[in-house]
C-alpha positions in Angstrom: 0.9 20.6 -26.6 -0.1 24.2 -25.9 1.0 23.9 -22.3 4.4 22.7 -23.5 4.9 26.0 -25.4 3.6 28.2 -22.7 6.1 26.4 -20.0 9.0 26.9 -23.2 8.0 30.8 -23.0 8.0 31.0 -19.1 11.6 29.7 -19.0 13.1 31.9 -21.8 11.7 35.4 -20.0 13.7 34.0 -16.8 16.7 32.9 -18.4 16.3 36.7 -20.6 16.0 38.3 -16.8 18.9 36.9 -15.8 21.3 37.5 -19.0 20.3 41.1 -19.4 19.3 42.3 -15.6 21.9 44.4 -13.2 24.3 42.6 -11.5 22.4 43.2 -8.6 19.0 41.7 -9.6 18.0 38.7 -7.7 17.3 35.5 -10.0 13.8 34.7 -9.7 12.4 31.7 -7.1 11.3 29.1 -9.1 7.3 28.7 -8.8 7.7 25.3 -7.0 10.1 27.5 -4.5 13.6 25.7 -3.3 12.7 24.1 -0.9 14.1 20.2 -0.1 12.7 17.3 -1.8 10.8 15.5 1.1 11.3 11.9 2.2 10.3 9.4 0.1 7.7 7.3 1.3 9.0 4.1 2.0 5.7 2.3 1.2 6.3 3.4 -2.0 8.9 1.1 -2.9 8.5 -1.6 -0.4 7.1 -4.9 -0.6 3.9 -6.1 -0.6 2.6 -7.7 3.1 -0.4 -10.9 2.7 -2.4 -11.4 5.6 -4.5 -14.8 5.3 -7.8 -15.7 6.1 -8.9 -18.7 6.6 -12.8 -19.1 6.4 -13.5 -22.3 8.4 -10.5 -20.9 10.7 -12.5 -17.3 11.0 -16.2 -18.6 10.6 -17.1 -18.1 13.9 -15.9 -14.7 14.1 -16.9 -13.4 10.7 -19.7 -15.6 9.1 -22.5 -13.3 11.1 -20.7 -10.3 12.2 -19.8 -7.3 9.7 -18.4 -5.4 13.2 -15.9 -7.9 13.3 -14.9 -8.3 10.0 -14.8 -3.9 10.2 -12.7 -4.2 13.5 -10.2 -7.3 12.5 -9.4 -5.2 9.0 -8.4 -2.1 11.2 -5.9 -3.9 13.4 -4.4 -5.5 9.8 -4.1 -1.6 8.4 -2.5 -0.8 11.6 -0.3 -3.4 12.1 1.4 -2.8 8.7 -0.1 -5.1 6.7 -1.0 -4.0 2.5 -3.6 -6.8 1.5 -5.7 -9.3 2.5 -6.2 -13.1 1.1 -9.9 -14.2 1.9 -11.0 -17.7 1.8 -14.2 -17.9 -0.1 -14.5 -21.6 -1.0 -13.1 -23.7 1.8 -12.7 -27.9 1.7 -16.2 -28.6 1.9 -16.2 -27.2 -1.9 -19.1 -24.5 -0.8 -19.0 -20.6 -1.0 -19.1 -17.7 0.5 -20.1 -15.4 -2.6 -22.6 -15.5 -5.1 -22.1 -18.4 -7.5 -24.2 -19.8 -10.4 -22.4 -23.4 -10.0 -21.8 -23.7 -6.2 -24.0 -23.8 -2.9 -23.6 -21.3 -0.3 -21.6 -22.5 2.7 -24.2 -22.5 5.6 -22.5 -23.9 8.1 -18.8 -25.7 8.9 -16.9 -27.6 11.3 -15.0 -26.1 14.3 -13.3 -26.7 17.4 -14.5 -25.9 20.8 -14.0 -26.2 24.1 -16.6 -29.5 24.1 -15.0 -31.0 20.8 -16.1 -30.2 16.9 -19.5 -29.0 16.6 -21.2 -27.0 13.4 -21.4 -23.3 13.2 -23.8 -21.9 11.3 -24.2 -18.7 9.1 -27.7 -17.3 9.2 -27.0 -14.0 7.9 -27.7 -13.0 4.2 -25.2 -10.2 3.5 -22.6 -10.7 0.9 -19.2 -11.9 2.8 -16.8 -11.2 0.1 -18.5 -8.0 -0.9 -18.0 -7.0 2.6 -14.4 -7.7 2.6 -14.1 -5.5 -0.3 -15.8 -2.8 0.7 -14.1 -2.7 4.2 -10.9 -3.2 2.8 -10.7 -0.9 0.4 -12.0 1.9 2.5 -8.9 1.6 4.7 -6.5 1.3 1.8 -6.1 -2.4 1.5 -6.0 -5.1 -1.4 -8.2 -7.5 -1.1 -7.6 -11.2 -2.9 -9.7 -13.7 -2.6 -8.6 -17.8 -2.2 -10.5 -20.8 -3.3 -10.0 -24.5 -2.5 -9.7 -25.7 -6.3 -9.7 -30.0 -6.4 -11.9 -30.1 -3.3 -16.1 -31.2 -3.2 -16.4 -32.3 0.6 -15.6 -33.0 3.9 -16.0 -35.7 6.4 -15.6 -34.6 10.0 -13.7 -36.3 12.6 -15.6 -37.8 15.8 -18.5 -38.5 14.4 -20.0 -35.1 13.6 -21.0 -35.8 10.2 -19.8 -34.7 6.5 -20.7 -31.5 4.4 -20.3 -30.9 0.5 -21.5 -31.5 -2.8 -20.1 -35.0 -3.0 -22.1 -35.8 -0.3 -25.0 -33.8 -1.0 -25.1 -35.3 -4.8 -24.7 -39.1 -5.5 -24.0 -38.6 -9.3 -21.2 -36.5 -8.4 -19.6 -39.8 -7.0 -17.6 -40.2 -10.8 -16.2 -36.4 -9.9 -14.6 -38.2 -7.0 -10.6 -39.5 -6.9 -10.1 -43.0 -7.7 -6.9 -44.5 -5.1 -4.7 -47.2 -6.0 -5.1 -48.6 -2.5 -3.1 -52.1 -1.0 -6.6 -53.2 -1.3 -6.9 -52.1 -4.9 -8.8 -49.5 -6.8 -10.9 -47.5 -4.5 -13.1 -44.5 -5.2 -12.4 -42.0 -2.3 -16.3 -41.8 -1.6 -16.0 -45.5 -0.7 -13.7 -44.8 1.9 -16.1 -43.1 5.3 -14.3 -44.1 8.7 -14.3 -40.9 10.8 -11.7 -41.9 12.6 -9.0 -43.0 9.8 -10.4 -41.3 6.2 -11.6 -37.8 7.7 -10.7 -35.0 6.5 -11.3 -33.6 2.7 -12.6 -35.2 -0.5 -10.8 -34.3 -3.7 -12.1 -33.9 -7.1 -10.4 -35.6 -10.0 -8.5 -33.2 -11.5 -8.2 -34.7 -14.8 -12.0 -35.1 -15.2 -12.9 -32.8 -17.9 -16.5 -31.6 -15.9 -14.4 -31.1 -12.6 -12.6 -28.6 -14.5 -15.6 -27.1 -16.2 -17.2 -26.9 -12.5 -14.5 -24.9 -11.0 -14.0 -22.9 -13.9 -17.4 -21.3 -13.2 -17.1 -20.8 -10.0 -13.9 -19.1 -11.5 -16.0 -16.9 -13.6 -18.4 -15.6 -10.6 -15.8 -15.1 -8.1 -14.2 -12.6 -11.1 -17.1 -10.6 -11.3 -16.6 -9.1 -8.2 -14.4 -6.0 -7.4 -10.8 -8.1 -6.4 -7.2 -7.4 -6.7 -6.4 -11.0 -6.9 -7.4 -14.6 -7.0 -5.5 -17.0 -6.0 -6.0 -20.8 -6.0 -5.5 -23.5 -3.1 -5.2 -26.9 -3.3 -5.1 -26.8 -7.1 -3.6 -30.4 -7.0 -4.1 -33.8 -6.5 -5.2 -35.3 -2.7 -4.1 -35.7 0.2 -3.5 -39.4 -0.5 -0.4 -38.3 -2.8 0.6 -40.9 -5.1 -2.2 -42.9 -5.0 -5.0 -40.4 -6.7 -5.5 -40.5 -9.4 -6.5 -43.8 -11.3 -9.8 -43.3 -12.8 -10.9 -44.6 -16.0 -10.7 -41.0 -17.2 -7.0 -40.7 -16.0 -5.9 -44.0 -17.5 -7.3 -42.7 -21.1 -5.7 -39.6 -21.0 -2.2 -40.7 -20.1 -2.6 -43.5 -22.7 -2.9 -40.6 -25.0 0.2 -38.7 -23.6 2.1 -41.5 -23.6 1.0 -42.8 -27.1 -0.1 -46.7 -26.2 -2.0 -48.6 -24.0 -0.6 -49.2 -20.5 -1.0 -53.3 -20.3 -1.1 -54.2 -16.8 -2.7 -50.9 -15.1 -1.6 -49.3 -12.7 0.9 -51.9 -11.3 3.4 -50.6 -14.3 2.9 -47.6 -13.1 2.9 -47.7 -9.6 2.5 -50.6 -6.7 -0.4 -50.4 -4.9 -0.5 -48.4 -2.0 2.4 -46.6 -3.1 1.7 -42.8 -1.2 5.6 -41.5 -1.8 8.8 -42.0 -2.6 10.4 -42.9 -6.0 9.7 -46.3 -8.2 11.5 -48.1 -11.2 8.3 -49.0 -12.7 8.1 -49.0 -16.5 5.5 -45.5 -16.6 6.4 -44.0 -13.1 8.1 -40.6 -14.5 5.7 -40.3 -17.7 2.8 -40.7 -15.0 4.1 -38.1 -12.7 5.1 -35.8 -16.0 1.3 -36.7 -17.0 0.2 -35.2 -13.5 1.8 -32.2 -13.6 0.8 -31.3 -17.1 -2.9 -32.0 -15.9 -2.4 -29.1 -13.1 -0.6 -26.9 -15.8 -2.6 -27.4 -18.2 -5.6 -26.8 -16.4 -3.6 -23.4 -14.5 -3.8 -22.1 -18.0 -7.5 -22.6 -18.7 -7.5 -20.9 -14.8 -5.8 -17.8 -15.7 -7.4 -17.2 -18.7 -11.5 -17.8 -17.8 -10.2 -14.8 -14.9 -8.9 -12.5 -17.5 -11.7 -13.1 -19.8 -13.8 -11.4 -17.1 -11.8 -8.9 -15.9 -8.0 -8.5 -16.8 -7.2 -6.1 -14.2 -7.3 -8.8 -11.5 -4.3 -10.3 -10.4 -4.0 -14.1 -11.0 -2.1 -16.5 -8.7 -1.4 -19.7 -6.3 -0.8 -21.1 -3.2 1.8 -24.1 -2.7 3.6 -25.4 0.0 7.9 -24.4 -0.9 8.8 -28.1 -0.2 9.5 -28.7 -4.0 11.4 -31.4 -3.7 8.4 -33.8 -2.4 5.8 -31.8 -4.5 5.7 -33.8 -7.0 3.7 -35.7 -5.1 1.0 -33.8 -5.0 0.9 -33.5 -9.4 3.1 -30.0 -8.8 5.3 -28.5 -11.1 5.2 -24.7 -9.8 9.0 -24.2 -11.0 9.5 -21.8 -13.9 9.8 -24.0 -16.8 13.0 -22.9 -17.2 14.4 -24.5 -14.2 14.9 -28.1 -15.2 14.7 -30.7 -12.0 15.9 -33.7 -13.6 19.3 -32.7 -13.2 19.5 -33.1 -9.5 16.0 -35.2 -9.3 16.7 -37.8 -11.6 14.5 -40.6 -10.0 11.2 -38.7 -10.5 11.9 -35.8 -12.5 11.7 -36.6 -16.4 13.9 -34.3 -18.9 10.4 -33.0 -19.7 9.2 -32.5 -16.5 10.4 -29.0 -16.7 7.9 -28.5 -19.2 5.0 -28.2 -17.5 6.3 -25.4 -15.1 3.4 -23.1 -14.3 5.0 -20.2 -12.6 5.1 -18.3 -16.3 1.5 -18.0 -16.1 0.9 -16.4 -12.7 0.7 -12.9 -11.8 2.0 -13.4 -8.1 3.0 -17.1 -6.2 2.5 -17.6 -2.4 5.4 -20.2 -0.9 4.7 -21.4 2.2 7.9 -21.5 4.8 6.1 -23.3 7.0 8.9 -24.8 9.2 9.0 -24.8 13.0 9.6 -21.9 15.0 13.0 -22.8 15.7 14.0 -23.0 12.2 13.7 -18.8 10.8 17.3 -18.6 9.7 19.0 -20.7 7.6 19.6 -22.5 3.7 18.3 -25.3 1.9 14.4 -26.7 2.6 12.8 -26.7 6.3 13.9 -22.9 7.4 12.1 -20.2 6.5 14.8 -17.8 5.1 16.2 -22.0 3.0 12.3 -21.8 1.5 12.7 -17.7 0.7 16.0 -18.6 -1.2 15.0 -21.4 -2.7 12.3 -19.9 -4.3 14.6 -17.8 -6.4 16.3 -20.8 -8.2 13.0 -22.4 -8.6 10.9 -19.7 -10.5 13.3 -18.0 -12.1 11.9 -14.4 -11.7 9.1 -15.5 -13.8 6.7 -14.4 -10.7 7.0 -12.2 -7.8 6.6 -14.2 -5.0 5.8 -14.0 -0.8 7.1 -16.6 1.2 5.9 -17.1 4.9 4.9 -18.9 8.4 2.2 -20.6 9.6 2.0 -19.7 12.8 -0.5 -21.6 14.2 0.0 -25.2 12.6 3.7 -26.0 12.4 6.0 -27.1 15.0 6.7 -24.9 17.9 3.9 -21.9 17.4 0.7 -24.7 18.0 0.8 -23.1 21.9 1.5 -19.2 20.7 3.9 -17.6 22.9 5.9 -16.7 20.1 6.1 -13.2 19.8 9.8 -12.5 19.9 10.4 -14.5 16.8 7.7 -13.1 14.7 10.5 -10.3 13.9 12.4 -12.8 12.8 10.1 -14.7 11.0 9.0 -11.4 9.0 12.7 -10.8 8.1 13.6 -14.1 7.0 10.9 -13.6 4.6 10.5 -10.3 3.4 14.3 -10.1 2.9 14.4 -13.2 0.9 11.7 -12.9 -1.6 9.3 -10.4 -3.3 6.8 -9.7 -0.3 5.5 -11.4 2.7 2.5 -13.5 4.1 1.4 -15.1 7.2 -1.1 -18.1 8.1 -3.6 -17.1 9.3 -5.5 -14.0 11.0 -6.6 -16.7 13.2 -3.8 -17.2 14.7 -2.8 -13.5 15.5 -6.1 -13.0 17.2 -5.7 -15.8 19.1 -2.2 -15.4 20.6 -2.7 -11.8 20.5 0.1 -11.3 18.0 -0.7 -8.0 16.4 1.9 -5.8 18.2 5.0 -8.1 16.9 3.8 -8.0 13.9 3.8 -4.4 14.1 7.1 -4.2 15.2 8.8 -6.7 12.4 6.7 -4.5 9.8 7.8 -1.5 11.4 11.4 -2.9 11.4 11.4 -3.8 7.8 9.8 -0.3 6.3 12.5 1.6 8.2 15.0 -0.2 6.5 13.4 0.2 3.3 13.5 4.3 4.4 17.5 3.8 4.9 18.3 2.7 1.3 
């Protein structure tokens, strides 16, 4: 308050100069001087850019090397991008932090030039903590990503299979239970390399599966992070047939309010992976589904902000809403209501258990081909982008993006020219951008286009 009546004083002795001086006395310079407001900085206003990375993707190249991790984070800074997304818990369901609940991921499988083999970490230095501190020394955010509904991994060709499901028999009951042609079939049961590989999913409605990740929730929050943000917080890869444990039939008997008699054939025919059914229960059971992910979103966001509330809490999902609901989705706003135009597997409730209220930030990923940038509706990046507005309602900032390594037409790189593109499709059409996956750029050596689309974007942010 003093300093408010000092300033008060110092203007009243100018504006007195100037009333009462010659005609010829000069008025004062003010002490800031006249001279023109400078630029504005157009990082100050423009949108974030996400830079992911993938840990079995980057394992080779980071599990033992802090140089690399150091030199990898430099190119990001200069190429334009403002944070980070590091994988910490990949699909084998270990870590790569310090955790109370979960093992440390010693090794994983990767491609090489002789087929998959295992690489191992041997060193003992903390991986996130080293993200963090490199990161934030150059001036960028740093979120970590977990793998939620995940406990193993079988490898292809006959390398083996990793995880806690596989390291721990009574962890079998954690597993998902499929409504197979051949009936019900606990996912554990099911070990051909050459047909089943791939990762092995947690129940999601299994009340100790959610206490399990919730812990390893807990940990990761300890550390210093700008985000969290949760993968594969859904059901499997088999779709529609996970889940039909005994734990899952007794809790949708209690949403539903009576017993289901002939279960799950009035639910779903076996063998049933997508598409929509006429069934007696199919839209209560896919409602059930997605309030099992909501629900347990909630119980997410709030163990994180009971440990630190600064740290920004979100989600990966793939923008294809309108087959998400396969997966036990609902990342809509609740607001938006999909039964209108989804009528054969969107209940009038269905809206209801809409999570995108409780994020802090959403990732959508435009992962179409490379041919398909521009464009509306589903299947183009800038369609996704677009989409996304209808969908969550400004309820959540979101980044949509590419994968550039994985989808149709970048598997080969020599893609740079439409990287550019690809960055304004995105940025343009959302709330910030992000990219799959650091991998990717190293490997096709795409860190100058991504420069130049960054570039591209922040002068036209300097423009406005």
């Amino acid at each position: 308050m003093k300093s408010f009546f000092r300033n008060i004083t110092f203007v009243c002795c100018l504006l007195g100069m100037t009333a009462c001086g010659d005609d010829n006395d000069k008025i004062p310079e003010w002490p800031w001087g006249n001279k023109e407001e400078p630029a504005p900085d157009p990082e100050v206003t423009a949108k974030p850019r996400y830079v992911w990375i993938d840990a079995a993707g980057n394992f080779e190249q980071y599990a033992n090397s802090q140089d690399n991790i150091k030199a990898d984070l430099a190119k990001v800074k200069e190429a334009g991008f403002t944070d980070v997304i590091v994988d910490v818990r990949p699909t084998t369901g270990d870590v790569l932090f310090k955790s109370t609940a979960a093992d440390a991921l010693t090794k994983i499988d990767v491609w090489s030039s002789t087929g998959y083999i295992w690489a191992e970490r041997t060193a003992t230095w903390d991986y996130l903590q080293t993200f963090i501190n490199e990161g934030h020394k150059l001036g960028l955010k740093v979120n970590a990503s977990i793998n939620t509904f995940v406990g193993g991994y079988l490898c292809p060709y006959g390398l083996g299979s990793i995880g806690m499901l596989y390291k721990d028999s009574s962890k079998k009951k954690w597993a998902t239970v499929l409504n197979t042609a051949n009936g019900l079939v606990n996912s554990m049961d099911l070990q051909n390399d050459e047909e089943d590989y791939g990762a092995k999913f947690l129940n999601p409605a299994n009340n100790q599966v959610q206490e399990f990740i919730l812990q390893i929730l807990s940990d990761l929050a300890k550390y210093d992070l700008d985000g969290i943000v949760l993968d594969r917080c859904r059901y499997d890869d088999y779709q529609l047939m996970s889940d039909f444990s005994d734990e899952s039939r007794t809790q949708f008997e209690v949403f539903v309010g009576e017993s289901v008699a002939n279960y799950p054939a009035d639910i779903l025919p076996a063998g049933a992976k997508e598409g929509t059914y006429a069934t007696k229960w199919y839209k209560r059971w896919l409602a059930f589904r997605a309030k099992t992910i909501h629900d347990f979103m909630v119980k997410a966001r709030n163990k994180v902000k009971s440990v630190n509330e600064d740290i920004r809490f979100g989600a990966y999902v793939g923008a294809w809403y309108s087959s998400y609901y396969c997966s036990g989705v609902n990342w809509a706003s609740p607001k938006y209501d999909p039964s209108i135009n989804n009528p054969g597997w969107a209940s009038t409730d269905y809206k209801d258990y809409g999570y995108a209220d409780h994020l802090d930030f959403i990732f959508l990923g435009a992962y179409a081909a490379a041919d398909k940038i521009y464009g509306s509706g589903e299947w183009t990046m800038e369609g996704f982008c677009k989409q996304g507005h209808n969908l969550l309602q400004g309820d959540v900032p979101f980044a949509g993006g590419p994968d550039i390594g994985n989808s149709s037409g970048w598997t080969d790189g020599g893609q740079s020219a439409k990287i550019p593109n690809a960055i304004d499709a995105c940025i343009n059409n959302s709330d910030g951008f992000f990219v799959f996956d650091i991998c990717h750029i190293r490997m096709y050596n795409y860190w100058q286009a991504f420069k130049t689309g960054i570039d591209a974007y922040l002068k036209s942010v300097e423009k406005k």
